[in-house]
DOPAZA-810923 format. One line per field, with one value per atom (N, C-alpha, C): residue number from 1; residue in three letters; x negated, z, y. Coordinates in steps of 0.02 Angstrom, whole numbers, padded with zeros to 5 digits. Example, Ala and Ser with C-alpha at 12.3 -4.5 7.8 and 13.67 -1.06 7.14 Angstrom:
DOPAZA-810923
num 1 / 1 / 1 / 2 / 2 / 2
residu ALA / ALA / ALA / SER / SER / SER
xx -00660 / -00615 / -00660 / -00642 / -00684 / -00645
zz 00390 / 00390 / 00390 / 00354 / 00357 / 00394
yy -00284 / -00225 / -00165 / -00112 / -00053 / 00002
END
This chain:
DOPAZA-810923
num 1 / 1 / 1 / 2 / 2 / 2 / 3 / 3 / 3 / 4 / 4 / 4 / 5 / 5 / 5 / 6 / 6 / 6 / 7 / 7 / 7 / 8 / 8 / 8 / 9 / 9 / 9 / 10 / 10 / 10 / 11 / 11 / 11 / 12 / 12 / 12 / 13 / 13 / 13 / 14 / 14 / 14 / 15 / 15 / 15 / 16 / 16 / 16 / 17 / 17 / 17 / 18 / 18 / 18 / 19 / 19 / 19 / 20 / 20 / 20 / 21 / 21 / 21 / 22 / 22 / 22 / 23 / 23 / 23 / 24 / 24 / 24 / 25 / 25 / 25 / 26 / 26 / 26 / 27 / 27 / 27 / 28 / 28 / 28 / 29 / 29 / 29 / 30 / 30 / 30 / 31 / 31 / 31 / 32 / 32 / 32 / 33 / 33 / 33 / 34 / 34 / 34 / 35 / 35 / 35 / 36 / 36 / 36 / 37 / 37 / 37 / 38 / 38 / 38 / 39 / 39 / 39 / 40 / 40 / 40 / 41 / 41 / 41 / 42 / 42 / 42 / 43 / 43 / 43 / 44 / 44 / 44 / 45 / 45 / 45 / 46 / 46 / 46 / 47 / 47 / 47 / 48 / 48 / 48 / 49 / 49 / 49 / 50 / 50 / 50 / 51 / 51 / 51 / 52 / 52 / 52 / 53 / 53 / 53 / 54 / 54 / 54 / 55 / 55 / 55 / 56 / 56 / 56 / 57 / 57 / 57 / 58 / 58 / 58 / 59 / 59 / 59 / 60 / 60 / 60 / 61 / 61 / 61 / 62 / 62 / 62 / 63 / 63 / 63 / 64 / 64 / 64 / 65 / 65 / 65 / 66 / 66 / 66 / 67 / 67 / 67 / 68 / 68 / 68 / 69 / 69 / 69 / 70 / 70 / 70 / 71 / 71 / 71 / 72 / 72 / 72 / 73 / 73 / 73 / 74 / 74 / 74 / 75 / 75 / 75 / 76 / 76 / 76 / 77 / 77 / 77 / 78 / 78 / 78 / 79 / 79 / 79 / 80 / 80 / 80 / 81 / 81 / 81 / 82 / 82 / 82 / 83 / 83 / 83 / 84 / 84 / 84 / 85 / 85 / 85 / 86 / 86 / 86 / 87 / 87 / 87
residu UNK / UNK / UNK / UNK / UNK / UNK / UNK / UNK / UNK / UNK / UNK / UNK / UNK / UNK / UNK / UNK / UNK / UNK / UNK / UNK / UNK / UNK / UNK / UNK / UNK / UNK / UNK / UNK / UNK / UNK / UNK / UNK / UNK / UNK / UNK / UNK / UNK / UNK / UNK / UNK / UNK / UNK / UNK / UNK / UNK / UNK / UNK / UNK / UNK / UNK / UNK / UNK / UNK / UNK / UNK / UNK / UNK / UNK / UNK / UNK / UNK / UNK / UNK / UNK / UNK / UNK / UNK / UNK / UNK / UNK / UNK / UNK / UNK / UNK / UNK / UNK / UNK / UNK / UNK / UNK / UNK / UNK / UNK / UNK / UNK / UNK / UNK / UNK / UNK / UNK / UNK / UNK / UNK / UNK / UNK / UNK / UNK / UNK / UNK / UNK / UNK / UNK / UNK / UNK / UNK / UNK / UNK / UNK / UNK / UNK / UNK / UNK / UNK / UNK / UNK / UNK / UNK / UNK / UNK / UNK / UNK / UNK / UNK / UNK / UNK / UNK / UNK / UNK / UNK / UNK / UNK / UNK / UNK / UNK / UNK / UNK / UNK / UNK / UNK / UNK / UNK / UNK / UNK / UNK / UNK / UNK / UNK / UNK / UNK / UNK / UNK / UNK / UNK / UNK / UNK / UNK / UNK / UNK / UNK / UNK / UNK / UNK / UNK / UNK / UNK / UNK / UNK / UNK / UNK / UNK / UNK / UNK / UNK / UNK / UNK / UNK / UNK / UNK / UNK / UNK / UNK / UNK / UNK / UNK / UNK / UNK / UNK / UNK / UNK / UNK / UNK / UNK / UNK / UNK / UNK / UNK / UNK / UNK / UNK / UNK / UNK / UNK / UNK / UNK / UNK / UNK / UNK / UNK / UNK / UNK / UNK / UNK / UNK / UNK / UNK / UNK / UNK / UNK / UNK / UNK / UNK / UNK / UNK / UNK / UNK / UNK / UNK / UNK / UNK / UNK / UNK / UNK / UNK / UNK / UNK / UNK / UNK / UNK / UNK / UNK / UNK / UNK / UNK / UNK / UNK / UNK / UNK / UNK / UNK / UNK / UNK / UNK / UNK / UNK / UNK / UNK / UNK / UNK / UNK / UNK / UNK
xx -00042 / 00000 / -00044 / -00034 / -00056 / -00062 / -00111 / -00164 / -00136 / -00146 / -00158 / -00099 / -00066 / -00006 / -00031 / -00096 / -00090 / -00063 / -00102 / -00097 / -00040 / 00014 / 00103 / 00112 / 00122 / 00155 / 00151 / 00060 / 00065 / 00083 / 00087 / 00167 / 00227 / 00231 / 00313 / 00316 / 00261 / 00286 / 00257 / 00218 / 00195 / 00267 / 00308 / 00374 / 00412 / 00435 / 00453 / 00452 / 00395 / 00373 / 00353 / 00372 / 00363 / 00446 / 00509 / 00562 / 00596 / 00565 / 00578 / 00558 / 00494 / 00453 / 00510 / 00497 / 00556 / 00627 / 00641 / 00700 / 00707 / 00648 / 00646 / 00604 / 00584 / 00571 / 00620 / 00652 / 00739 / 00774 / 00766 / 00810 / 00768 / 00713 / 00686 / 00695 / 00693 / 00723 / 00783 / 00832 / 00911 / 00921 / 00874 / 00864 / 00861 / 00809 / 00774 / 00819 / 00847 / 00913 / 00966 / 00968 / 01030 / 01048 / 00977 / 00947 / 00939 / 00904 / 00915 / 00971 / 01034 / 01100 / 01132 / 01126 / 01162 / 01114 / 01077 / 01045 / 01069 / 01075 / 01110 / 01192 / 01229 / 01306 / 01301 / 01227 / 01249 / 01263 / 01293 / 01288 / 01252 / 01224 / 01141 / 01167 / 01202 / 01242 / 01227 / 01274 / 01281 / 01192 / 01154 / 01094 / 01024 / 01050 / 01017 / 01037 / 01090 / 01137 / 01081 / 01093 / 01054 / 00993 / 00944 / 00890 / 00856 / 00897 / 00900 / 00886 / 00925 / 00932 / 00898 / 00891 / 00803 / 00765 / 00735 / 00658 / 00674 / 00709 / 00695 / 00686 / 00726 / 00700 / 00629 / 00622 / 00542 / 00503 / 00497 / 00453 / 00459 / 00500 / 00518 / 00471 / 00488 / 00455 / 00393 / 00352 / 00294 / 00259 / 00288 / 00283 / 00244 / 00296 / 00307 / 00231 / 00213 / 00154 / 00164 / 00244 / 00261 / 00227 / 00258 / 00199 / 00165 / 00107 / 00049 / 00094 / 00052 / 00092 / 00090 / 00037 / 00047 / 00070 / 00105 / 00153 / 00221 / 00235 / 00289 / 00300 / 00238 / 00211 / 00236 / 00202 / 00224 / 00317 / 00331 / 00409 / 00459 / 00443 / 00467 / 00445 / 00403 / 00394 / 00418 / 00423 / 00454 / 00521 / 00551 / 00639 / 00635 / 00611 / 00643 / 00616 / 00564 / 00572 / 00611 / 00660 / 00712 / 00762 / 00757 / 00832 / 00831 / 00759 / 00763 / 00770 / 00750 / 00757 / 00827 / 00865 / 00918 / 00954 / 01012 / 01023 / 01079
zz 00000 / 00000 / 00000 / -00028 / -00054 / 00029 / 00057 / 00117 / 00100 / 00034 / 00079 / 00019 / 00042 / -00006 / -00065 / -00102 / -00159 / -00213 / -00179 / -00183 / -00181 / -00135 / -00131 / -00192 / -00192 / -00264 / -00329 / -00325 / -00383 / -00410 / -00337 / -00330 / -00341 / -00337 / -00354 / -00425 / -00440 / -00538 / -00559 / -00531 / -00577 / -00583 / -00522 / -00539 / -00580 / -00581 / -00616 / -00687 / -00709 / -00782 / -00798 / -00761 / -00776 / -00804 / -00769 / -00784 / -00846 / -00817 / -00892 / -00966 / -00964 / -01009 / -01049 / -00983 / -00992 / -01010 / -00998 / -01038 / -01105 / -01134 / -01212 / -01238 / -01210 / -01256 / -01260 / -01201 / -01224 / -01268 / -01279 / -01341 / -01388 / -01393 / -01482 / -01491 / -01447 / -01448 / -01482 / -01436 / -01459 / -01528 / -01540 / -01622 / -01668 / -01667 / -01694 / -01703 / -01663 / -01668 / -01690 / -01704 / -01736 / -01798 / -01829 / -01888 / -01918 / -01884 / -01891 / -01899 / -01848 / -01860 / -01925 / -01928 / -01988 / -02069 / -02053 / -02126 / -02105 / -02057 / -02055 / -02071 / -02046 / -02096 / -02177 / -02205 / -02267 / -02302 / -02281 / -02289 / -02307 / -02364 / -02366 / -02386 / -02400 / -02383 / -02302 / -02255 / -02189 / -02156 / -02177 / -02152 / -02180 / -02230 / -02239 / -02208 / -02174 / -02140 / -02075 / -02055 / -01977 / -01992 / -02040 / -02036 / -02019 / -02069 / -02056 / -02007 / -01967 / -01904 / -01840 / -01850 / -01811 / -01834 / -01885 / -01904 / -01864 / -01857 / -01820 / -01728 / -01719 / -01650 / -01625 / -01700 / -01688 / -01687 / -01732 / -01767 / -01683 / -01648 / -01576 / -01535 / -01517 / -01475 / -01463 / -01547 / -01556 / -01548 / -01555 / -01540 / -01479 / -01439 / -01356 / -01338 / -01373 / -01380 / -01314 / -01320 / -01274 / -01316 / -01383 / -01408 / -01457 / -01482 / -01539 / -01607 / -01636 / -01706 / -01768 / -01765 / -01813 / -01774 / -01714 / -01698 / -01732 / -01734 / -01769 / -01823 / -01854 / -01937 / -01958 / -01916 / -01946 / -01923 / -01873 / -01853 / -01932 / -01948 / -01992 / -02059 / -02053 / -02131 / -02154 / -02088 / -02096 / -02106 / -02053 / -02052 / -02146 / -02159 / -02234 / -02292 / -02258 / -02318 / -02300 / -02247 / -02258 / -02268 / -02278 / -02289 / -02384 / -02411 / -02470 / -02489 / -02474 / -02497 / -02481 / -02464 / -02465 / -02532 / -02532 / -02595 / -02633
yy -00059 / 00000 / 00062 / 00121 / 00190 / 00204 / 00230 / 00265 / 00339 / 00354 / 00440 / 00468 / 00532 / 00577 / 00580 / 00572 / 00585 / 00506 / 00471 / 00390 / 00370 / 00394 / 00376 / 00417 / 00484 / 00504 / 00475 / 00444 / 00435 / 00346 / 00336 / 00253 / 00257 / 00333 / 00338 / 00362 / 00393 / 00412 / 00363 / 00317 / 00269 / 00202 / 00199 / 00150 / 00220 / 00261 / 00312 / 00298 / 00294 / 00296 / 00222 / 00196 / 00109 / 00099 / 00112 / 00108 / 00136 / 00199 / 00237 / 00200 / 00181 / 00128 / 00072 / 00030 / -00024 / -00016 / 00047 / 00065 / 00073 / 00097 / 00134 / 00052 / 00010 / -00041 / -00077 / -00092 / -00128 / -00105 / -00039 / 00010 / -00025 / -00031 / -00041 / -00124 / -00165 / -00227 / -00228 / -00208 / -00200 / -00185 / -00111 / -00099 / -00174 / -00182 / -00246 / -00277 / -00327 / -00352 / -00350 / -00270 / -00269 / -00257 / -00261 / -00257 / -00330 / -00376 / -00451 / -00477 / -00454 / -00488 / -00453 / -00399 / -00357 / -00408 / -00431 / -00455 / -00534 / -00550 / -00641 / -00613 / -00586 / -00569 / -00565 / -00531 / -00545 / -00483 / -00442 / -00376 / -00310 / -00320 / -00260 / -00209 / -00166 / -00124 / -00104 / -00131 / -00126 / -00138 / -00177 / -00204 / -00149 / -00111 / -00027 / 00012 / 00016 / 00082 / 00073 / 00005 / -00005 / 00002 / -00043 / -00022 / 00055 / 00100 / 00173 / 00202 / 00179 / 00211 / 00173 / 00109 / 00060 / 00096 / 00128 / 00142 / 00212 / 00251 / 00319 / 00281 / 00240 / 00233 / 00214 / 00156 / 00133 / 00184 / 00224 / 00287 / 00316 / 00332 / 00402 / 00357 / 00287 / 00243 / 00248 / 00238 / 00228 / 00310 / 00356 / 00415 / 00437 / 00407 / 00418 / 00348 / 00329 / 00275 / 00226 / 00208 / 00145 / 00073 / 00078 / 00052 / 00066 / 00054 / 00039 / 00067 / 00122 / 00118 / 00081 / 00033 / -00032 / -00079 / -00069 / -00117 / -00101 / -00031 / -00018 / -00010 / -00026 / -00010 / -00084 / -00118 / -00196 / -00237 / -00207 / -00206 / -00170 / -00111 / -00086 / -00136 / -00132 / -00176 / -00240 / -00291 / -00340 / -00354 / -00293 / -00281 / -00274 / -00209 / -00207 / -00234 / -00287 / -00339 / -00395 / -00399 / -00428 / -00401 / -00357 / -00319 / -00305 / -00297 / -00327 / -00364 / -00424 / -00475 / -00513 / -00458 / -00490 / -00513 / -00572 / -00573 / -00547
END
C-alpha cells in the first residue's frame, strides 16, 4: 500500500485511468463485433454503414493511444477486407 500523499493520489488516478481505459477498449471490442456480425447477416450495404462508423472509433481509440496504431491499422484492414469481400 502507497506510504506517503503523493503515492495515494497517484493510486487513485492510476485505478481512475485504468477504468476509464477499460471502458474505451470494451467500446472498440463491441465496435469490432458489430462489424463481424453485420458481414455474417450478409448484408454489405448494412456491413459498410457499420464499418463506417467502427473505423472512427478505432481511429479516436488509437488516438487516445489505449492502443498501438498498427493495432488499429491492422483491425481496420481486416474488417474491410471482409466487408469486401463480401459477396
Amino acid at each position: 500500500m502507497a506510504n506517503t500523499a503523493q503515492a495515494r493520489k497517484r493510486a487513485r488516478q492510476a485505478s481512475a485511468q485504468r477504468d476509464h481505459n477499460m471502458s474505451q477498449r470494451s467500446e472498440l471490442r463491441t465496435a469490432i463485433k458489430k462489424v463481424r456480425k453485420a458481414i455474417e447477416a450478409g448484408d454489405k450495404a448494412a456491413a459498410q454503414a457499420v464499418f463506417q462508423s467502427s473505423v472512427s472509433v478505432i481511429d479516436s481509440i488509437a488516438d487516445k493511444q489505449i492502443i498501438h496504431k498498427n493495432k488499429a491499422a491492422r483491425h481496420k484492414s481486416r474488417l474491410s477486407q471482409a466487408v469486401k469481400g463480401m459477396a
